[in-house]
N, C-alpha and C positions, 0 to 999 in steps of 0.2 A: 643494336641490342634490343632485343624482346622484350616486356616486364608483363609478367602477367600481372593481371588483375585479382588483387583478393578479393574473397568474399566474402560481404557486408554478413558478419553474425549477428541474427537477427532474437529480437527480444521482445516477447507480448509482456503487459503490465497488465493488471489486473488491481485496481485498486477498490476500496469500499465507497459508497457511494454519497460519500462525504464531502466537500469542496477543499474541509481541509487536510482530507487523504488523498485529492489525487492532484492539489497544486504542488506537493511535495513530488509525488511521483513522476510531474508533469518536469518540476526543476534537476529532479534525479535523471532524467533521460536526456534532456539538454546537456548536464553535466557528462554522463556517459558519451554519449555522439561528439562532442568536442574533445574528447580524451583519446578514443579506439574510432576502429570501422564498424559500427554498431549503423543497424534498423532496427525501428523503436518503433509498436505498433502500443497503443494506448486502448482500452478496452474500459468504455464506461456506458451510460442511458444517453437515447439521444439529449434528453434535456441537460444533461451533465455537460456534453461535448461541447454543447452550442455556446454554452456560459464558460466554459475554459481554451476555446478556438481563439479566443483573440489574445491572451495569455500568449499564444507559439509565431513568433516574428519568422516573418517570410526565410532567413537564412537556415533556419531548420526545418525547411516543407523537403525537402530530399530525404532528410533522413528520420523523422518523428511523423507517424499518421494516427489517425482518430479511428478507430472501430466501434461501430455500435452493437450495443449487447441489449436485445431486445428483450425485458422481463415480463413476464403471462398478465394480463391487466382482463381480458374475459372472466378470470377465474376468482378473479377480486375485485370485483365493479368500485371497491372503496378504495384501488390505488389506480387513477388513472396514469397514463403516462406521465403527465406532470409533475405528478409526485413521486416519480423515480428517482428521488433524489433525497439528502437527507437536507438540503435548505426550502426553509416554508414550510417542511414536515408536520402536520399535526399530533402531539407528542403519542396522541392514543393507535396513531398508523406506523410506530415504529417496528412493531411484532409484524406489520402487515408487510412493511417493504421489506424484512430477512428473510422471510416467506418467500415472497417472491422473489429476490435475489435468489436464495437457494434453488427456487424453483426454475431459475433461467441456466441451471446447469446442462442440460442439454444441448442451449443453444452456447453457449461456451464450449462445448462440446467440437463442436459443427468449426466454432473458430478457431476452434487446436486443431483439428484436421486439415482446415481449410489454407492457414499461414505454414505448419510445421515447427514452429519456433526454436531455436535453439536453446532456449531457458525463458522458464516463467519466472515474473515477478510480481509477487501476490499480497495481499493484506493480512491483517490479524483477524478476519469474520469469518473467509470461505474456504474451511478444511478440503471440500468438494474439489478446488480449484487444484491443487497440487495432486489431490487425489487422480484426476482425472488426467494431468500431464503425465502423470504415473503411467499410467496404461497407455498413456502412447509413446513410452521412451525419451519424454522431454523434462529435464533437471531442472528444479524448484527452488525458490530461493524465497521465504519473507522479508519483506521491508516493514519496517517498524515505521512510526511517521511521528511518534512524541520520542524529546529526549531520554536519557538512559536514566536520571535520575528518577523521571515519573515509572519509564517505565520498569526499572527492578522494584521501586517500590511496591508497582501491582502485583507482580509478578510473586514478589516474596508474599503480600499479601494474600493471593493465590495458592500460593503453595504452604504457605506457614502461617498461617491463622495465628496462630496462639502465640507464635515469638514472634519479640520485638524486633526491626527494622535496625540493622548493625551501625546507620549511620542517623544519629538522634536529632540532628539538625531538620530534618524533616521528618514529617508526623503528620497525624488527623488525629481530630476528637474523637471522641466515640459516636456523635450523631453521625460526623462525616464517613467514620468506617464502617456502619450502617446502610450511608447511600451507598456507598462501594460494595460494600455484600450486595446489598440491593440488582445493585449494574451486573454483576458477575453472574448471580443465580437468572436474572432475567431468562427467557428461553421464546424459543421458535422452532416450530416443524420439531419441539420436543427436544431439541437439544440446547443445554443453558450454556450462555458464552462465555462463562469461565471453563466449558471443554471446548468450544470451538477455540479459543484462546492456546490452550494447552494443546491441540493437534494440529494449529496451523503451526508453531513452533516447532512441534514431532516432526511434520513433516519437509521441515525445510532443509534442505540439501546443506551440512556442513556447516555451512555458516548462517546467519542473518544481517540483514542491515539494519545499520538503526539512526536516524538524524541527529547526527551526534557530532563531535571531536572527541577524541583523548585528550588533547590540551586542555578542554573544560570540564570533562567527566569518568577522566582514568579510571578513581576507583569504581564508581557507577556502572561502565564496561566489564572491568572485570569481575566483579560483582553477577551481573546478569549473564555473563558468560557463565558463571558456573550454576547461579540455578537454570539455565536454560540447556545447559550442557551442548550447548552450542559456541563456535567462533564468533565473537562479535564484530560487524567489520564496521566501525566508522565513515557516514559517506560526507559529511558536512554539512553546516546549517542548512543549505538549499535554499536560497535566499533568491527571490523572485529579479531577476533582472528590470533594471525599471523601463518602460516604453516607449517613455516618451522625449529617451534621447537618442538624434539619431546623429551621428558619428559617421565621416566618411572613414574607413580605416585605414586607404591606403595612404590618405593626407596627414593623420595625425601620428605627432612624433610625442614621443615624450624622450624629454632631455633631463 
């Protein structure tokens, strides 16, 4: 008897260029690859990759790879490479590096052509990114990387300024919903990211993921499901496997 060989459906990530957006993404693709037949291409700055390479234990080099996403650094003498990143970031170079991240759409470009991806999986910064799978016929999905409870909070915060948050347990003061305005109106290349917010959500195919459970955050999910007017799919805390235990697996039993 014959069996054919299925084919690995393959998946670009695209995370923001945060350590603690793309250890999440990093755990969500390990989770994905031990589930299905998934290839898992990860897309961050070299200086990202180097610091999250040792993060991926040899059993997932088959099916999870590191792609470098090279952002313009001539055109910004004050973000060198090194600071393609947001750890060490100097707080006043944070407009510089969305700048540049947006500005490395082209070469994101180049790497949706280059893999073909079967579905992107993108962050809540780069509306561009989905935009851009868009015109080449490849379905878009956001990943959310904070809980559902912070994140409907923003979210209604976002969208409903003036009324209060339905679940009163959690709250800010008024200074702290001040810095929150603050972070929202922020802006880059002219757009404030309370829209890039609101269009990376537009643009995501059906549903979104979010680091969550329903066991811990039911009404939170559905909650954010409806101001998002999206699915919300729960993928699970994402919890970093530790490394430095190494287990033979075909010796150990458990009884």
């Amino acid at each position: 008897m014959v069996h054919s060989q299925q084919r690995s459906i393959t998946i670009l990530m695209l995370p923001w260029l945060a350590h603690g957006h793309i250890s999440p993404f990093l755990e969500l693709a390990k989770k994905l690859t031990s589930k299905r037949n998934f290839h898992i291409f990860i897309c961050s700055t070299p200086v990202n990759l180097t610091s999250i390479k040792p993060k991926l234990s040899p059993k997932y080099s088959h099916c999870i790879e590191f792609v470098e996403l090279h952002l313009p650094h001539e055109e910004l003498p004050e973000l060198p490479p090194h600071y393609h990143t947001t750890n060490g970031l100097p707080p006043h170079l944070m407009s510089s590096l969305k700048r540049a991240f947006d500005m490395s759409s082209k070469n994101f470009s180049t790497i949706l052509t280059t893999l073909k991806p079967d579905l992107l999986i993108y962050d809540f910064l780069q509306p561009w990114a989905p935009s851009l799978a868009s015109l080449q016929n490849i379905p878009s999905v956001e990943f959310i990387t904070t809980n559902s409870a912070l994140t409907s909070f923003c979210v209604h915060h976002l969208k409903n300024p003036s009324a209060k948050f339905p679940f009163p347990s959690i709250y800010i003061r008024d200074y702290e919903a001040q810095k929150l305005n603050n972070l929202l109106e922020s802006s880059s290349n002219g757009i404030k990211d309370r829209d890039r917010i609101q269009q990376c959500s537009d643009l995501s195919s059906d549903i979104i993921l979010v680091k969550t459970s329903r066991e811990i955050e039911a009404k939170y999910v559905d909650y954010l499901s409806g101001l998002m007017g999206k699915k919300i799919v729960p993928v699970g805390p994402l919890v970093q496997e530790p490394m430095d235990l190494k287990v033979d697996e075909e010796t150990w039993i458990m009884k």
